[in-house]
mmCIF file of the N, C-alpha and C atoms, coordinates in Angstrom:
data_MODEL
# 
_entry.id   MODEL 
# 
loop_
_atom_site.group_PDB 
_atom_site.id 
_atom_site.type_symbol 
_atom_site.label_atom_id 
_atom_site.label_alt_id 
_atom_site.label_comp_id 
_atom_site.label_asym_id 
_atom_site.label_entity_id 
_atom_site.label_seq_id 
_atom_site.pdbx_PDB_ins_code 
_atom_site.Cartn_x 
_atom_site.Cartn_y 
_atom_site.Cartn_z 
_atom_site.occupancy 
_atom_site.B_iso_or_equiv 
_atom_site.pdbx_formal_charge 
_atom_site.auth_seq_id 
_atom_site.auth_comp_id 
_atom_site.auth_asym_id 
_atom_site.auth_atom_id 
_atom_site.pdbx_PDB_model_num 
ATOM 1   N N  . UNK A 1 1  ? 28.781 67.629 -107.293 1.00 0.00 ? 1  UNK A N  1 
ATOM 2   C CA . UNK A 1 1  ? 29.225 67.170 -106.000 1.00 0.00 ? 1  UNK A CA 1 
ATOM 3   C C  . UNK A 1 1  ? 29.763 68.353 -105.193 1.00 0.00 ? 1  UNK A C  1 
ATOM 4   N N  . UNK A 1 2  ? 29.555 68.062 -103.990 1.00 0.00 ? 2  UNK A N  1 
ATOM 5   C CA . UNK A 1 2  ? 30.104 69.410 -102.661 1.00 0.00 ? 2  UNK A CA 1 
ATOM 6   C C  . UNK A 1 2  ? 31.818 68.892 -102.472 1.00 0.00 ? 2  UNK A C  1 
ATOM 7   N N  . UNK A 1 3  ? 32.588 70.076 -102.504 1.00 0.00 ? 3  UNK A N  1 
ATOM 8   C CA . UNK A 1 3  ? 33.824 69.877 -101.070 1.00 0.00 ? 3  UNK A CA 1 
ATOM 9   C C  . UNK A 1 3  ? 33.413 69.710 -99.957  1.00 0.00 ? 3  UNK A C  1 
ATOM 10  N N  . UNK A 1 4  ? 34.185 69.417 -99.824  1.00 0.00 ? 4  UNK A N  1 
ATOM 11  C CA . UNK A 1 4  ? 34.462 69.132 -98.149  1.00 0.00 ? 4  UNK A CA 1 
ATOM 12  C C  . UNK A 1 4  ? 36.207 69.730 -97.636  1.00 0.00 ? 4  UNK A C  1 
ATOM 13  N N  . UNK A 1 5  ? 35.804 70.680 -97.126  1.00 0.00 ? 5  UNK A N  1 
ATOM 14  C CA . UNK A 1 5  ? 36.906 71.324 -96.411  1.00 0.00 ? 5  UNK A CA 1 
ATOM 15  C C  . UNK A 1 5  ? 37.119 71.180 -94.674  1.00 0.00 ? 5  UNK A C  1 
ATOM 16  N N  . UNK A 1 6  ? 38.392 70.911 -94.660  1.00 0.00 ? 6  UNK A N  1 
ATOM 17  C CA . UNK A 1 6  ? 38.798 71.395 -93.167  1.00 0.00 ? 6  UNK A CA 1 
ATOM 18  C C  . UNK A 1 6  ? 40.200 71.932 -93.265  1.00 0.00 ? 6  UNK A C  1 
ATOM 19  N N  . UNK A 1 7  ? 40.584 72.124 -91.927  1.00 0.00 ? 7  UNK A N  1 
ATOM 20  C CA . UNK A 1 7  ? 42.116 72.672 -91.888  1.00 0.00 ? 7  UNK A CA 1 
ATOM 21  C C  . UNK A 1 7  ? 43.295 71.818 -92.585  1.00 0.00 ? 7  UNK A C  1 
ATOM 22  N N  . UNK A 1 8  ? 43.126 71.209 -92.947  1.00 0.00 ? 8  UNK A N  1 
ATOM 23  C CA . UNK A 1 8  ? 44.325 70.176 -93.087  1.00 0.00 ? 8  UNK A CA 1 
ATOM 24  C C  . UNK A 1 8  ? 43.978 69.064 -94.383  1.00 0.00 ? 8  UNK A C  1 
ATOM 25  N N  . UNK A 1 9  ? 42.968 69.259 -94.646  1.00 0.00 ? 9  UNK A N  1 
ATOM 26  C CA . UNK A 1 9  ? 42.183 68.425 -95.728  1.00 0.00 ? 9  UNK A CA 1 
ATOM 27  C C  . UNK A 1 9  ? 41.285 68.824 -96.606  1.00 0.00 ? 9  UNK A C  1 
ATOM 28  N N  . UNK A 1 10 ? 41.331 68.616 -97.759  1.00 0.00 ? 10 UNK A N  1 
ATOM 29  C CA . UNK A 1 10 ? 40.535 69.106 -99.183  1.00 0.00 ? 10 UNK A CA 1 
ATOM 30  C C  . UNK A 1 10 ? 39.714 67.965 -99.650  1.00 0.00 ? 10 UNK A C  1 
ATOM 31  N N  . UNK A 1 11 ? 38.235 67.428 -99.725  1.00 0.00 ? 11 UNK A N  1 
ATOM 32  C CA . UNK A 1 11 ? 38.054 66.494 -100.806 1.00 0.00 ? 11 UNK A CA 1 
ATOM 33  C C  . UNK A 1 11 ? 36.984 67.086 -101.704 1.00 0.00 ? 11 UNK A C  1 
ATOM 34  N N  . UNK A 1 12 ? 37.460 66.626 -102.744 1.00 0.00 ? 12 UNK A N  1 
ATOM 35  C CA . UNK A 1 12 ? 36.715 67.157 -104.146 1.00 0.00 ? 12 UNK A CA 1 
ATOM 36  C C  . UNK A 1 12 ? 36.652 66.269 -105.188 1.00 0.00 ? 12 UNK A C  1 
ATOM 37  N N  . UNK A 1 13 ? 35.749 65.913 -105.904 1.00 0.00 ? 13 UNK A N  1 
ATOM 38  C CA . UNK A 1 13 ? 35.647 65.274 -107.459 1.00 0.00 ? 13 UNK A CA 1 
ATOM 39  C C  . UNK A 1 13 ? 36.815 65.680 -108.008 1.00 0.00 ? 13 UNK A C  1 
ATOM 40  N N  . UNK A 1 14 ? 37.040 64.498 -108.939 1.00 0.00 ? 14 UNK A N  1 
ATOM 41  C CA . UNK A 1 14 ? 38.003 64.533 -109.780 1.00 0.00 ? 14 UNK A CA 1 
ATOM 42  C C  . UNK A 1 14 ? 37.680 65.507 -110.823 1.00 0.00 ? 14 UNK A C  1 
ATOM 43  N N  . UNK A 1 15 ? 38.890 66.420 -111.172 1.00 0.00 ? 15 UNK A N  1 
ATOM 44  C CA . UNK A 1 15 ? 38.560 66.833 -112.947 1.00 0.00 ? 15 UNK A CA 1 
ATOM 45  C C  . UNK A 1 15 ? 39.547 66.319 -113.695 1.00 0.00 ? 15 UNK A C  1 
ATOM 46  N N  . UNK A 1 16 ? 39.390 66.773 -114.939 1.00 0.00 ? 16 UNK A N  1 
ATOM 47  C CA . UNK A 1 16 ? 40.363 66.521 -116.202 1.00 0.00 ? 16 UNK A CA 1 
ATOM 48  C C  . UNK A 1 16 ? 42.239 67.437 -115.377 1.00 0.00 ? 16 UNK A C  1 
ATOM 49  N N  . UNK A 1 17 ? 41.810 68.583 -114.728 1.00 0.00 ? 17 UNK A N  1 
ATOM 50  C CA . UNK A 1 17 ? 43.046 68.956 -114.418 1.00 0.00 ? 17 UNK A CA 1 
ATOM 51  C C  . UNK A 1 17 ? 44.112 68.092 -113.291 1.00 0.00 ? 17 UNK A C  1 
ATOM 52  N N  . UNK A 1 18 ? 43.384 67.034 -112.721 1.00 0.00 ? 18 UNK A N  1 
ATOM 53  C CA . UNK A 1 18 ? 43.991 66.320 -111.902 1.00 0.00 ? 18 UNK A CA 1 
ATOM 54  C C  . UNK A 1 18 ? 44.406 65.362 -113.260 1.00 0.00 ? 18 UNK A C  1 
ATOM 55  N N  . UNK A 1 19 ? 44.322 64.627 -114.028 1.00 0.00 ? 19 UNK A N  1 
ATOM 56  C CA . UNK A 1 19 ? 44.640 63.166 -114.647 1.00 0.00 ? 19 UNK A CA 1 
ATOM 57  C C  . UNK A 1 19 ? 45.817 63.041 -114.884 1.00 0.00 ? 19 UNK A C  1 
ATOM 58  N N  . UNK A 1 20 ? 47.084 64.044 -115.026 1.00 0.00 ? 20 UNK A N  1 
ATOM 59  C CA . UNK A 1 20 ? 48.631 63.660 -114.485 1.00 0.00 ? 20 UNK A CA 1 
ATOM 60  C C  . UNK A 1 20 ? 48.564 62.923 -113.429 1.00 0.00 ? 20 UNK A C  1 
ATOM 61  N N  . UNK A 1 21 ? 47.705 63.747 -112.448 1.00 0.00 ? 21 UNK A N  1 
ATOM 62  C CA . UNK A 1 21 ? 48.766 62.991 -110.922 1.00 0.00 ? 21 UNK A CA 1 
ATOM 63  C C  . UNK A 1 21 ? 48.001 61.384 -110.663 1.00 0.00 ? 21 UNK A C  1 
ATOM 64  N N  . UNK A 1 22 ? 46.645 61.933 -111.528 1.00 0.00 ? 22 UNK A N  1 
ATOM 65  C CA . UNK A 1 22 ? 46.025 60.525 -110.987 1.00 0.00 ? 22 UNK A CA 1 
ATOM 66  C C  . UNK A 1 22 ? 46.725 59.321 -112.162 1.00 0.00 ? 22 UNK A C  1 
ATOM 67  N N  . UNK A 1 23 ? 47.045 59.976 -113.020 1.00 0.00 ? 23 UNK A N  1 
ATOM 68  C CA . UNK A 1 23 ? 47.946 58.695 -113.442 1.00 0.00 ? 23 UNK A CA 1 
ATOM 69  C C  . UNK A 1 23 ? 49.358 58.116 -113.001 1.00 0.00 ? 23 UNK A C  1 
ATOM 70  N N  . UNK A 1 24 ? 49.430 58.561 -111.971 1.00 0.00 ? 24 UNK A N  1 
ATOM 71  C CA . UNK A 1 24 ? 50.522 58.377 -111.052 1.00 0.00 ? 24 UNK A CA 1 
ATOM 72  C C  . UNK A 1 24 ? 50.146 56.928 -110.679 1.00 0.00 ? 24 UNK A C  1 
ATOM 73  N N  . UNK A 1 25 ? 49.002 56.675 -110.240 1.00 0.00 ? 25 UNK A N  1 
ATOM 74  C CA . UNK A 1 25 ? 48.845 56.004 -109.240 1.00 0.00 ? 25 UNK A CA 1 
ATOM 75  C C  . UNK A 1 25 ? 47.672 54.878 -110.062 1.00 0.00 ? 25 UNK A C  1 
ATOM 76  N N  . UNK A 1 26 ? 47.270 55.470 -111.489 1.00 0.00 ? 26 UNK A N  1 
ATOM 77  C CA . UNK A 1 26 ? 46.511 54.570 -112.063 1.00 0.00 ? 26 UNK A CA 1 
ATOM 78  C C  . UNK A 1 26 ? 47.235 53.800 -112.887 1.00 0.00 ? 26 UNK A C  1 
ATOM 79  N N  . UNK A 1 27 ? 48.236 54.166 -113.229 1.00 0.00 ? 27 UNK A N  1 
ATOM 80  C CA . UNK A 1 27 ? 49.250 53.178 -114.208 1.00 0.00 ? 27 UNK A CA 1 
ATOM 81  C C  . UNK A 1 27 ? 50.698 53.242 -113.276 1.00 0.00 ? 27 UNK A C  1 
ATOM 82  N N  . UNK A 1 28 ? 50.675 52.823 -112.169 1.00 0.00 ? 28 UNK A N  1 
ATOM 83  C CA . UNK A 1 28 ? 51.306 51.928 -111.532 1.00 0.00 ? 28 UNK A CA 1 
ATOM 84  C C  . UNK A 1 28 ? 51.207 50.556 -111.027 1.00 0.00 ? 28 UNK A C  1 
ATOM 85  N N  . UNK A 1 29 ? 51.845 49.584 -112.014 1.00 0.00 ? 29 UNK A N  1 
ATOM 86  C CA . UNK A 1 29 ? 51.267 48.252 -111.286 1.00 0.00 ? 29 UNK A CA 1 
ATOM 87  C C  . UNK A 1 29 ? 51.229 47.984 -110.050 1.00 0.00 ? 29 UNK A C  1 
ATOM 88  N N  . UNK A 1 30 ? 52.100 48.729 -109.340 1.00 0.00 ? 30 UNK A N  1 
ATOM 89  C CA . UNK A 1 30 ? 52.082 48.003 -107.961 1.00 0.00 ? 30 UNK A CA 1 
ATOM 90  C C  . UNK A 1 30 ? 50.822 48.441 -107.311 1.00 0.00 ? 30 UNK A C  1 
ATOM 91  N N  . UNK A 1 31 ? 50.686 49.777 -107.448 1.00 0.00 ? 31 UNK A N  1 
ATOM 92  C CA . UNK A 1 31 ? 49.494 50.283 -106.633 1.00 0.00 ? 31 UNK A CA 1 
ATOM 93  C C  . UNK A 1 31 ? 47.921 49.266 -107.344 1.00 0.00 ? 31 UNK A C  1 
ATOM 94  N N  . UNK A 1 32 ? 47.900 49.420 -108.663 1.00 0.00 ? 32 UNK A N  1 
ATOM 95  C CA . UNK A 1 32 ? 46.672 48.646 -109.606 1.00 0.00 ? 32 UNK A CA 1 
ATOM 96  C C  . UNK A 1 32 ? 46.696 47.283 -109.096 1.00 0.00 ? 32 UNK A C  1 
ATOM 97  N N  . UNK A 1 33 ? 47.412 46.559 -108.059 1.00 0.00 ? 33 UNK A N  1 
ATOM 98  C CA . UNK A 1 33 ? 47.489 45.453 -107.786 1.00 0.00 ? 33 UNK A CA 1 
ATOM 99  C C  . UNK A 1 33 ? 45.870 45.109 -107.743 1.00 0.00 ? 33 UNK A C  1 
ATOM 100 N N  . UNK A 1 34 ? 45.323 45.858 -106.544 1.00 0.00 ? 34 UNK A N  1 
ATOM 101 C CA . UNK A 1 34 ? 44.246 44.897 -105.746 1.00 0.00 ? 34 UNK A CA 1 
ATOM 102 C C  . UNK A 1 34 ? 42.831 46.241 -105.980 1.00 0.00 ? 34 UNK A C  1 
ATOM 103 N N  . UNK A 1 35 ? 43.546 46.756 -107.136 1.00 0.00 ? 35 UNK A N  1 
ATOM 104 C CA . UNK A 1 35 ? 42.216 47.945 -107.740 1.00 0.00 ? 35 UNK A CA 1 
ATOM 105 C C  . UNK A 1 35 ? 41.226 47.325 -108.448 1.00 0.00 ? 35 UNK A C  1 
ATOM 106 N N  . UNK A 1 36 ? 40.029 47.925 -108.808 1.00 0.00 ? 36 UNK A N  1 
ATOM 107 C CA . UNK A 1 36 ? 38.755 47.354 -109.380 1.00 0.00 ? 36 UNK A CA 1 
ATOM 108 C C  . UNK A 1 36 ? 38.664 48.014 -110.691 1.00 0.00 ? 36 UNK A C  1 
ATOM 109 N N  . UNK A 1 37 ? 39.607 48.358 -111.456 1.00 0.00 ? 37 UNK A N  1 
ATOM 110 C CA . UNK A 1 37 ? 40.146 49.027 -112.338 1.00 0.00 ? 37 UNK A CA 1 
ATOM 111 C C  . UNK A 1 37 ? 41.184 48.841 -113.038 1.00 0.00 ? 37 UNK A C  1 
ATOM 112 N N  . UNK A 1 38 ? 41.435 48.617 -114.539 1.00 0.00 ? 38 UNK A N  1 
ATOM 113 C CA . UNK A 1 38 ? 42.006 48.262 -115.062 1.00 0.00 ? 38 UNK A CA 1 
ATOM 114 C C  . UNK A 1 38 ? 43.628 49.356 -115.040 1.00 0.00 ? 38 UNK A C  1 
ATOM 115 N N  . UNK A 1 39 ? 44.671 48.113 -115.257 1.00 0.00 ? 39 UNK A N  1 
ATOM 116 C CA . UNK A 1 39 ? 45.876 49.479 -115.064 1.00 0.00 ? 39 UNK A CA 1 
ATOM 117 C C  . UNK A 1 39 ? 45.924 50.515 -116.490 1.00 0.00 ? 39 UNK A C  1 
ATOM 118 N N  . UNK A 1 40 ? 46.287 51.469 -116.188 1.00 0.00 ? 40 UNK A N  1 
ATOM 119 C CA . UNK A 1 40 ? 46.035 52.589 -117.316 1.00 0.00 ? 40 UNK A CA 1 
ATOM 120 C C  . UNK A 1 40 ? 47.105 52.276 -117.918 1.00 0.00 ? 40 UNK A C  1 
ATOM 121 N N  . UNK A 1 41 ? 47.249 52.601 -119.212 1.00 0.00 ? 41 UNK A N  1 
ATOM 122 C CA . UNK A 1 41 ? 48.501 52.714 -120.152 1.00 0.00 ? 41 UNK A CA 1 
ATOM 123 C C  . UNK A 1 41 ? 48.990 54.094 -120.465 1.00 0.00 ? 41 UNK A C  1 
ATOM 124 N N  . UNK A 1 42 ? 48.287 55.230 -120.712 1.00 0.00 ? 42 UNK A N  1 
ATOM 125 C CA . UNK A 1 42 ? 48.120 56.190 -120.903 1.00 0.00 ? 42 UNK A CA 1 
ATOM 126 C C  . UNK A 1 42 ? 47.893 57.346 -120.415 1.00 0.00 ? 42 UNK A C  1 
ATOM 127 N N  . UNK A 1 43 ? 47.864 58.761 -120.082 1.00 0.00 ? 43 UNK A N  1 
ATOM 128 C CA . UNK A 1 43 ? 47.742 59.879 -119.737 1.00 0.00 ? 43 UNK A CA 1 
ATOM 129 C C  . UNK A 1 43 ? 45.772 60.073 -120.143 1.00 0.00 ? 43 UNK A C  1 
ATOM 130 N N  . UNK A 1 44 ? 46.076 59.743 -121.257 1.00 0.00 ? 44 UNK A N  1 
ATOM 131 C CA . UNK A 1 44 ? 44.504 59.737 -122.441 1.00 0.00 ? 44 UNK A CA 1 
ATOM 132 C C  . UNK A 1 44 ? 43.638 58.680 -121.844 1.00 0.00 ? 44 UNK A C  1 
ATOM 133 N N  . UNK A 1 45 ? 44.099 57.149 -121.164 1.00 0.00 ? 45 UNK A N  1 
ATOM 134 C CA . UNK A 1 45 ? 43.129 56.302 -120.671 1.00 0.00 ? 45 UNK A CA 1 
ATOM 135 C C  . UNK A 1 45 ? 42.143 57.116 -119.861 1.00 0.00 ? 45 UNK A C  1 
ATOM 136 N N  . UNK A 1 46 ? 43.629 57.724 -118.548 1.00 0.00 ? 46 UNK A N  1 
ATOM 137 C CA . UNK A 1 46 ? 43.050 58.483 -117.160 1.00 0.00 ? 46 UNK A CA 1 
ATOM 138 C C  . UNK A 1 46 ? 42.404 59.327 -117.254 1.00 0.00 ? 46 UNK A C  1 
ATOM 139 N N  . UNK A 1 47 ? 42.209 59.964 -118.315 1.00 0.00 ? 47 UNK A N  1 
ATOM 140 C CA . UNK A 1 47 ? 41.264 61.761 -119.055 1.00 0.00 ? 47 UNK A CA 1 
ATOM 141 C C  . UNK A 1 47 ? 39.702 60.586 -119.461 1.00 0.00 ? 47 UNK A C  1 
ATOM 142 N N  . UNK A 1 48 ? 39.999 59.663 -119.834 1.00 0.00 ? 48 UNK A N  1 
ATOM 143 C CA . UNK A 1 48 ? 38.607 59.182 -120.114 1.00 0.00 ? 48 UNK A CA 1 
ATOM 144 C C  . UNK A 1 48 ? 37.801 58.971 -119.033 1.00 0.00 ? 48 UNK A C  1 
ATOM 145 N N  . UNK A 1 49 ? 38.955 57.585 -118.210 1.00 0.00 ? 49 UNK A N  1 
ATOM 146 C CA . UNK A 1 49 ? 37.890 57.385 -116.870 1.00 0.00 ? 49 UNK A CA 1 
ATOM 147 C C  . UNK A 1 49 ? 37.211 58.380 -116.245 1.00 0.00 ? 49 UNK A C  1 
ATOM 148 N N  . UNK A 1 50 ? 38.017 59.499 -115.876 1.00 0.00 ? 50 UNK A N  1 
ATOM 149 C CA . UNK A 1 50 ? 37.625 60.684 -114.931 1.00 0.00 ? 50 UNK A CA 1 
ATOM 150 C C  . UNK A 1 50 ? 36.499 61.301 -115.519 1.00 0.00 ? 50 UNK A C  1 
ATOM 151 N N  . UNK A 1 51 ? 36.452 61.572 -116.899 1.00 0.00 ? 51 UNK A N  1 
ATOM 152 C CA . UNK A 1 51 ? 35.182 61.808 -117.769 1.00 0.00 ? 51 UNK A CA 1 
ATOM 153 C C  . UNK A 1 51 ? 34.095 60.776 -117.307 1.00 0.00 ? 51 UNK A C  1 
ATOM 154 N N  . UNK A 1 52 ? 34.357 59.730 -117.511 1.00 0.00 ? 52 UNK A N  1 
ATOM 155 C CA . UNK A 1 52 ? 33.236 58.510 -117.106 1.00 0.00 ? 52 UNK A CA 1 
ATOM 156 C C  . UNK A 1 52 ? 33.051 58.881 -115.599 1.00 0.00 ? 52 UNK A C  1 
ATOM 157 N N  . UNK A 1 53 ? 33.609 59.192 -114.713 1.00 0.00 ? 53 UNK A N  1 
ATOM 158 C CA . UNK A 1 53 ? 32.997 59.510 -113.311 1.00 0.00 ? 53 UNK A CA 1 
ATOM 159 C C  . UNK A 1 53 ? 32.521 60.983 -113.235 1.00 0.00 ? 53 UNK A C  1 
ATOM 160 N N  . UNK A 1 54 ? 32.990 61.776 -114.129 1.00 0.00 ? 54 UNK A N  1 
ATOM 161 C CA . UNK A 1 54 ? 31.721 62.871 -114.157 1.00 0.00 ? 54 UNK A CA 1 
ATOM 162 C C  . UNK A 1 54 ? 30.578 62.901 -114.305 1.00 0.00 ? 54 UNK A C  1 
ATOM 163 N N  . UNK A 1 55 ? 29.941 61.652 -114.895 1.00 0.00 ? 55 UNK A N  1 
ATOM 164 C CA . UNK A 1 55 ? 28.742 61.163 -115.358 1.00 0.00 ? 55 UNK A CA 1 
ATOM 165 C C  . UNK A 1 55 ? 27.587 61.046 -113.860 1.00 0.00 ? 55 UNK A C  1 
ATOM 166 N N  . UNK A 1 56 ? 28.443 60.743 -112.669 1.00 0.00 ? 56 UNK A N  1 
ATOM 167 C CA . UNK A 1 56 ? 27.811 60.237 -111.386 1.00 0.00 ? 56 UNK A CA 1 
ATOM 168 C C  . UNK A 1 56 ? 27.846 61.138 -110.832 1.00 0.00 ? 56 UNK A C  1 
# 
């Protein structure tokens, strides 16, 4: 997959070095409310999924 850069904004594929922060927000119930994704339990869940979207 490409970045996408501008002044003020970064988007990029996930890696394994993001899955702290994204477990911020993946094993928070409140946020997992109305997600299409199960809530994470783990640090190790979020290292898998992100593996599973490297696949695409």
């Amino acid at each position: 997959m490409k970045k996408m850069e501008t002044e003020r904004l970064i988007l990029r594929p996930l890696s394994q070095d993001d899955a702290n922060a994204v477990f911020e927000w993946t094993g928070d119930p409140i946020v997992n409310r109305y997600m299409p994704y199960p809530l994470h339990e783990s640090v190790h869940q979020t290292e898998e999924w992100i593996r599973s979207l490297e696949m695409y």
